[in-house]
BALOBA-1460 file (C-alpha; in Angstrom, 3 decimals):
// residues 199
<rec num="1" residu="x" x="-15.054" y="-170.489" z="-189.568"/>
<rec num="2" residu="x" x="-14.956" y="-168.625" z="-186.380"/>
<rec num="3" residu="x" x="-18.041" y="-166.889" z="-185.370"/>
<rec num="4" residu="x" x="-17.835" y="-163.794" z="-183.152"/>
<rec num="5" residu="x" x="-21.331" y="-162.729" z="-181.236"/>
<rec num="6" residu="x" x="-21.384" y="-159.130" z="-179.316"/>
<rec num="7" residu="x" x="-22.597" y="-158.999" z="-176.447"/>
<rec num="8" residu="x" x="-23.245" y="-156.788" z="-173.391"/>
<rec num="9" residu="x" x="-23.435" y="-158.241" z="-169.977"/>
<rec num="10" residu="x" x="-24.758" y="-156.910" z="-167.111"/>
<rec num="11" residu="x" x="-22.689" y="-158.432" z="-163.909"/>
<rec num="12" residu="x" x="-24.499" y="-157.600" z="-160.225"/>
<rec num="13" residu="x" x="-23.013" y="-158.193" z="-156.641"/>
<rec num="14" residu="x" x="-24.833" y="-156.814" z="-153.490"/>
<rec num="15" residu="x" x="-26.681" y="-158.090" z="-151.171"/>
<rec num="16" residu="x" x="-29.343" y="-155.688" z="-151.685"/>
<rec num="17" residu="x" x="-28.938" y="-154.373" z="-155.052"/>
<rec num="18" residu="x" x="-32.651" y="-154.215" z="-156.851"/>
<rec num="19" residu="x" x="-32.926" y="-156.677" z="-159.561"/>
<rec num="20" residu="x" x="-34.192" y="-155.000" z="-162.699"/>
<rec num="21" residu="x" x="-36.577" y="-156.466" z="-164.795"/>
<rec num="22" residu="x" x="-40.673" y="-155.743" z="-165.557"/>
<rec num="23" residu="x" x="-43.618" y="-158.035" z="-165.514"/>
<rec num="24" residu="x" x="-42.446" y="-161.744" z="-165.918"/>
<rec num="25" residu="x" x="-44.515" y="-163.664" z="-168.347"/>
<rec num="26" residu="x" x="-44.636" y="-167.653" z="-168.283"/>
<rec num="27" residu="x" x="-41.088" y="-169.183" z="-170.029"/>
<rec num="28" residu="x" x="-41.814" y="-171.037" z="-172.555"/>
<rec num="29" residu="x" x="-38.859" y="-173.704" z="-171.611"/>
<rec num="30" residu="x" x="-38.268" y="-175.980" z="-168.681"/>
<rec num="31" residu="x" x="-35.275" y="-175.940" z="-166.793"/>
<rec num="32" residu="x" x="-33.628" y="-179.491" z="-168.294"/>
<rec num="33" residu="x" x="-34.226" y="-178.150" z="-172.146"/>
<rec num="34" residu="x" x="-32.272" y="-174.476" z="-171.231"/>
<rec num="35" residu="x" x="-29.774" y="-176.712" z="-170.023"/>
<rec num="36" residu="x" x="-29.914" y="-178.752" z="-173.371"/>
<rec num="37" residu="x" x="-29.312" y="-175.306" z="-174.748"/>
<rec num="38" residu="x" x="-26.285" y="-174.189" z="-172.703"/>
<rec num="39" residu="x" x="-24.604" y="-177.338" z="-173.662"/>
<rec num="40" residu="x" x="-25.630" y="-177.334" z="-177.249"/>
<rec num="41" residu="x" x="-24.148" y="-173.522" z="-178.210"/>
<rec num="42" residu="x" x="-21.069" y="-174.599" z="-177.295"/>
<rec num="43" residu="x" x="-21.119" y="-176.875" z="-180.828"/>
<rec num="44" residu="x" x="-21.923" y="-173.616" z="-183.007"/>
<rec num="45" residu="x" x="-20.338" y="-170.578" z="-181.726"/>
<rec num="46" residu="x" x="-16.409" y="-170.856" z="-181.219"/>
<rec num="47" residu="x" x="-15.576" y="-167.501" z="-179.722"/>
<rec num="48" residu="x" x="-17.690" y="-164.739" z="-177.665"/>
<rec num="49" residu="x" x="-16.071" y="-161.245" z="-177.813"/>
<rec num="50" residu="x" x="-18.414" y="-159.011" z="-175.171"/>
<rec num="51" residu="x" x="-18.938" y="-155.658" z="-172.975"/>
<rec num="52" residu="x" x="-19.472" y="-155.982" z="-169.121"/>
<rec num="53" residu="x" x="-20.680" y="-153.264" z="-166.546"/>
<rec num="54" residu="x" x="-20.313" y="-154.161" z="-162.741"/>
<rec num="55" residu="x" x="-21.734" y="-152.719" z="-159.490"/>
<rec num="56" residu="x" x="-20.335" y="-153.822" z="-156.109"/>
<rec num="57" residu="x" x="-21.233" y="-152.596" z="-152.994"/>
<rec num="58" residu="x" x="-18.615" y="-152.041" z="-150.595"/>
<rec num="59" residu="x" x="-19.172" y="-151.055" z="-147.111"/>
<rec num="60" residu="x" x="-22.383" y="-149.062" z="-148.625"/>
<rec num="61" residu="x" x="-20.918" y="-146.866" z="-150.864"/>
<rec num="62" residu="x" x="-21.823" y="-148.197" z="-154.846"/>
<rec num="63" residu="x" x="-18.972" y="-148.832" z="-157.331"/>
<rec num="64" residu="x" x="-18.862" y="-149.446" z="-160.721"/>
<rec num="65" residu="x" x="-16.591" y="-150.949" z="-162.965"/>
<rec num="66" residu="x" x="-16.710" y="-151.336" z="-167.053"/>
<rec num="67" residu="x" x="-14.572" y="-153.912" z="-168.749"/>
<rec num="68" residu="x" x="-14.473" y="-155.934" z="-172.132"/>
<rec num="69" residu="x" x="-13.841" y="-160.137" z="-172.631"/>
<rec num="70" residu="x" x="-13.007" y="-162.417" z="-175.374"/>
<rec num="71" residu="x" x="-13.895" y="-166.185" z="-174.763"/>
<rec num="72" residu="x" x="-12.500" y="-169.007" z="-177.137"/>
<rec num="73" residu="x" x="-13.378" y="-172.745" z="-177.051"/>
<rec num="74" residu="x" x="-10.995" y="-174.713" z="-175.313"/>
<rec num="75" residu="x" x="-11.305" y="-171.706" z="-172.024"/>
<rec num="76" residu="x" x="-9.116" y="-169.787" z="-173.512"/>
<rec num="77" residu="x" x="-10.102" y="-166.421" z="-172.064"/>
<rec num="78" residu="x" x="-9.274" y="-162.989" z="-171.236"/>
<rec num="79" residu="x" x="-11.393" y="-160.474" z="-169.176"/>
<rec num="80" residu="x" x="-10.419" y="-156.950" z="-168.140"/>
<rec num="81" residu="x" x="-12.609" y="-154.811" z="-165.878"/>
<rec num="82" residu="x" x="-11.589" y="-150.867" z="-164.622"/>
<rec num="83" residu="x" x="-13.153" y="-149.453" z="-161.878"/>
<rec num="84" residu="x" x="-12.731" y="-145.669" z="-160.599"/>
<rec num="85" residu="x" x="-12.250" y="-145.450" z="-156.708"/>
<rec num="86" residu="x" x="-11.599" y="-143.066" z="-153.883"/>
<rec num="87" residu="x" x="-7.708" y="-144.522" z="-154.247"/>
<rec num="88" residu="x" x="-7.100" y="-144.535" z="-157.619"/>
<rec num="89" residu="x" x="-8.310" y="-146.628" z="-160.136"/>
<rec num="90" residu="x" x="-8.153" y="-150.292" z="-159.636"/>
<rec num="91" residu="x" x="-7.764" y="-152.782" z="-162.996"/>
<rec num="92" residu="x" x="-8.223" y="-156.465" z="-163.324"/>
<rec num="93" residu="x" x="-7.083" y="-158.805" z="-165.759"/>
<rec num="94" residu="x" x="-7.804" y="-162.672" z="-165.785"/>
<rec num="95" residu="x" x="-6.049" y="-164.556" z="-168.994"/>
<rec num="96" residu="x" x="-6.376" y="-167.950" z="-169.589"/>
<rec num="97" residu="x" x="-4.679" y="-170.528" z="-171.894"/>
<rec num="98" residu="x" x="-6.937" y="-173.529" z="-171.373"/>
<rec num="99" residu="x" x="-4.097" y="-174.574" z="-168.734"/>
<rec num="100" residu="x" x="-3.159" y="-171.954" z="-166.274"/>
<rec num="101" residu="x" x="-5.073" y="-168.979" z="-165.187"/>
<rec num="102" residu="x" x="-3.833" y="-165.785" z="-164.615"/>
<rec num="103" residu="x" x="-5.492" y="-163.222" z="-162.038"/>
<rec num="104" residu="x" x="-3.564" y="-159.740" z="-162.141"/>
<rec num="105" residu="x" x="-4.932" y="-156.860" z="-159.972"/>
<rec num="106" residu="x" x="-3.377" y="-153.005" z="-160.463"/>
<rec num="107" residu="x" x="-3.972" y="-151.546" z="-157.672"/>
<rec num="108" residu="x" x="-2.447" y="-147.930" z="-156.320"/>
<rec num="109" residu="x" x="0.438" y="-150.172" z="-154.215"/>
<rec num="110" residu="x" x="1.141" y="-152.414" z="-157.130"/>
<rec num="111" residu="x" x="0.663" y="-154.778" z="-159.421"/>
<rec num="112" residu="x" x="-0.670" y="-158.349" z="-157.528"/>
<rec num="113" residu="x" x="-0.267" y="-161.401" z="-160.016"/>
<rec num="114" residu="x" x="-2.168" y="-165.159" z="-158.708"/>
<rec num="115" residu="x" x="-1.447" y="-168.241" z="-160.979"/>
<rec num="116" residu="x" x="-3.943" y="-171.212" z="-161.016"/>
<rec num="117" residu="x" x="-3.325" y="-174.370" z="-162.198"/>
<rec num="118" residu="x" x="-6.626" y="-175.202" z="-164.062"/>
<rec num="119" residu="x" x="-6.190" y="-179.013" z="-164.003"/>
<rec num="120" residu="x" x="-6.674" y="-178.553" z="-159.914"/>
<rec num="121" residu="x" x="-9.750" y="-177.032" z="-160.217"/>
<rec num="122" residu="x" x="-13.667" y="-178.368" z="-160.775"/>
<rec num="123" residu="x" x="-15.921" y="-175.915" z="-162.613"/>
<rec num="124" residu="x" x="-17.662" y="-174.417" z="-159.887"/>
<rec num="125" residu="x" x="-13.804" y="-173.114" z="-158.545"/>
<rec num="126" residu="x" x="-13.350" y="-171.459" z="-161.672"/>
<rec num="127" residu="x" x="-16.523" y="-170.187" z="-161.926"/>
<rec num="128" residu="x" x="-15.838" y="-168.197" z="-158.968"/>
<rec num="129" residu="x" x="-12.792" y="-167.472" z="-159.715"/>
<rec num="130" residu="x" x="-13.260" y="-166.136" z="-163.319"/>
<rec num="131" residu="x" x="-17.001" y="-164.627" z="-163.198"/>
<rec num="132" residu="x" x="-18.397" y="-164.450" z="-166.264"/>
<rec num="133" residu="x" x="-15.856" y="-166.632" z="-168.278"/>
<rec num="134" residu="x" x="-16.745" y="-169.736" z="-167.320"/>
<rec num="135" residu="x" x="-20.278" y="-169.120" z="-168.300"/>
<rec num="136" residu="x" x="-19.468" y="-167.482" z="-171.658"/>
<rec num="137" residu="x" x="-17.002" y="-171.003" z="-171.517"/>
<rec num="138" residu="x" x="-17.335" y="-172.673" z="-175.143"/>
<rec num="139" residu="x" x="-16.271" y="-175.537" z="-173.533"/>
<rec num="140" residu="x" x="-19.537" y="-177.900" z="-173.306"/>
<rec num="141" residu="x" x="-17.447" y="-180.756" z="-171.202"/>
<rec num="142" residu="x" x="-17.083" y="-177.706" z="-168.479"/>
<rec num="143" residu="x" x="-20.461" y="-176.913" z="-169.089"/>
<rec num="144" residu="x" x="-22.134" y="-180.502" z="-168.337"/>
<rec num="145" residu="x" x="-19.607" y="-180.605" z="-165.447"/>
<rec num="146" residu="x" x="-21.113" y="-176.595" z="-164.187"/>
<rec num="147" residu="x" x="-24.762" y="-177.936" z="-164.625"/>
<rec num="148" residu="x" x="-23.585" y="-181.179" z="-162.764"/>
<rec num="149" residu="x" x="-22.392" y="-178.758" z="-159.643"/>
<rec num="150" residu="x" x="-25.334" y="-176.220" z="-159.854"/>
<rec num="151" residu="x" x="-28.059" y="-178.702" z="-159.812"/>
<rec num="152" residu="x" x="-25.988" y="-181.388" z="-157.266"/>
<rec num="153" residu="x" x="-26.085" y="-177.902" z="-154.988"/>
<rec num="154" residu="x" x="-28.787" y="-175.718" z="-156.058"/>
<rec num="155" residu="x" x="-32.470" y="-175.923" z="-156.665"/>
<rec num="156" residu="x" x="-33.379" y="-174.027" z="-160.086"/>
<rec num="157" residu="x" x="-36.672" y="-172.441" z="-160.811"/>
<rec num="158" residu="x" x="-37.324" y="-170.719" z="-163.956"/>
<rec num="159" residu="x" x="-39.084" y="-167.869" z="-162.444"/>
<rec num="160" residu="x" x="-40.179" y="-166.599" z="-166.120"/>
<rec num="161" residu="x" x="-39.317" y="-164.442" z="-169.381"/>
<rec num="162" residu="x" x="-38.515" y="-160.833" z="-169.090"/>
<rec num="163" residu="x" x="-39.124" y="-159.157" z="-172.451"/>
<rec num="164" residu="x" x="-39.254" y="-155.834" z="-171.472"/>
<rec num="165" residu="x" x="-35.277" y="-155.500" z="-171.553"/>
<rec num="166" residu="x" x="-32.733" y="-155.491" z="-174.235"/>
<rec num="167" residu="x" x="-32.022" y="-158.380" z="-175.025"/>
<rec num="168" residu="x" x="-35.320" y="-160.451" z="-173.712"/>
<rec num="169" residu="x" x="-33.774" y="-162.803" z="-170.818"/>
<rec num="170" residu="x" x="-35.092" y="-165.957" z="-169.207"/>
<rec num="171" residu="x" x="-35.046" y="-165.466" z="-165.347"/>
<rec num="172" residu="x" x="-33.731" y="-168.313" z="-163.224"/>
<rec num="173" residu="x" x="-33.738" y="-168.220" z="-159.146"/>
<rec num="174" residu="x" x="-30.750" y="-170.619" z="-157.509"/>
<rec num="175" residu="x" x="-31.196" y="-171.312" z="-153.878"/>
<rec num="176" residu="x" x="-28.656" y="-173.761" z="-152.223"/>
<rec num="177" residu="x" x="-29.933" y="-176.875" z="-150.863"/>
<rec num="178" residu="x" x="-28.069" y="-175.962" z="-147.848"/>
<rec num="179" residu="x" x="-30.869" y="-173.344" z="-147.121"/>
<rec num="180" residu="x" x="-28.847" y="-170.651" z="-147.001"/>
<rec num="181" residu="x" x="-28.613" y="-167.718" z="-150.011"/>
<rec num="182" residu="x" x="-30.162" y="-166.904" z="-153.143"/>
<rec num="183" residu="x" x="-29.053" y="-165.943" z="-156.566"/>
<rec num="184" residu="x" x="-30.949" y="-165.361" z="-159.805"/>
<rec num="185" residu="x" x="-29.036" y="-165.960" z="-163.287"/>
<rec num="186" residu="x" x="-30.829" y="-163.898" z="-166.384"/>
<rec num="187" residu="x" x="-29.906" y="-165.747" z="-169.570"/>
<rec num="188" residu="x" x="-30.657" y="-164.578" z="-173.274"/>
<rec num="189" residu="x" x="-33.630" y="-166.025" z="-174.847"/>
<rec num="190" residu="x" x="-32.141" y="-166.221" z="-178.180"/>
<rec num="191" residu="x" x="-28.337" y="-167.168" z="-177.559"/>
<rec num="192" residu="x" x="-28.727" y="-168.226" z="-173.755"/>
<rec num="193" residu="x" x="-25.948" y="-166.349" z="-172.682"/>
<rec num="194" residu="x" x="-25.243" y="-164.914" z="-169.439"/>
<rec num="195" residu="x" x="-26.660" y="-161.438" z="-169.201"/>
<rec num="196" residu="x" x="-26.694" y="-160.282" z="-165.377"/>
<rec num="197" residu="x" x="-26.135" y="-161.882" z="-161.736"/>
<rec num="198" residu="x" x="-27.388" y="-160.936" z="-158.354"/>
<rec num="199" residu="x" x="-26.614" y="-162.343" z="-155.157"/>
């Protein structure tokens, strides 16, 4: 029987964007076990239906989009985000069958359509490519092959829990081994879902 779980994400890109969040208290997991964790949900939930707001900065001036997703095992997926701009408002759509991604941006000059062949493409590509959907992925042999690429690249702290927010989140800092960057990753404490991203 197919399970559906709402959810509401909160997706942030800027460089200097304020992360949100009040006093951190100690997690009471270690970085291996929320891994377990990722990989295990994939075993009882088969779809993830969910809201999305996202705030870009570009060239200084804020913009925000809103957008829904559905995620199925298998990565079949389909996320659509609107956004309100000084042009017109732009629309996104990525669909995938498990197979082939579809990117499709409506812009004020027309409709721009890129295909992907999936089969190409490690995890880490798509995660770029499709945001959130690889992370809401069902999929757990693209999730052991994410966590593979994250930790091969990235050293992950938990930096603690955050239970002042709705829902309470587990805070995790990323910085490449390369030196360069940062990113922090706030995942649900009770379904370990993806709830916001800042760079």
């Amino acid at each position: 029987m197919k399970k559906t779980l709402l959810m509401g994400v909160l997706f942030l890109i800027s460089g200097f964007l304020g992360r949100v969040h009040g006093a951190l208290e100690p997690a009471d997991i270690g970085v291996e076990d929320l891994f377990e964790r990722f990989e295990e949900r994939a075993s009882r939930i088969q779809s993830v239906r969910f809201d999305l707001t996202q705030e870009i900065s570009v060239q200084g001036e804020m913009l925000m989009s809103t957008g829904e997703g559905t995620v199925a095992q298998l990565d079949k997926m389909r996320l659509m985000t609107y956004m309100p701009t000084p042009m017109g408002r732009l629309g996104s759509s990525i669909i995938s069958d498990g197979q082939i991604m579809w990117h499709e941006v409506d812009v004020p000059t027309g409709l721009q359509v890129i295909k992907y062949d999936l089969s190409t493409l490690d995890a880490g590509t798509q995660a770029r490519l499709s945001g959130l959907g690889i992370w809401a992925s069902l999929d757990d042999g693209k999730i052991r092959e994410l966590r593979e690429e994250v930790t091969s690249q990235f050293d992950v702290d938990i930096s603690g829990m955050d239970r002042n927010g709705k829902p309470p989140v587990y805070v995790l800092e990323l910085r490449p081994k390369s030196g360069d960057g940062w990113m922090e990753i706030q995942l649900g404490v009770e379904d370990v879902f993806l709830r916001a991203v800042y760079t």
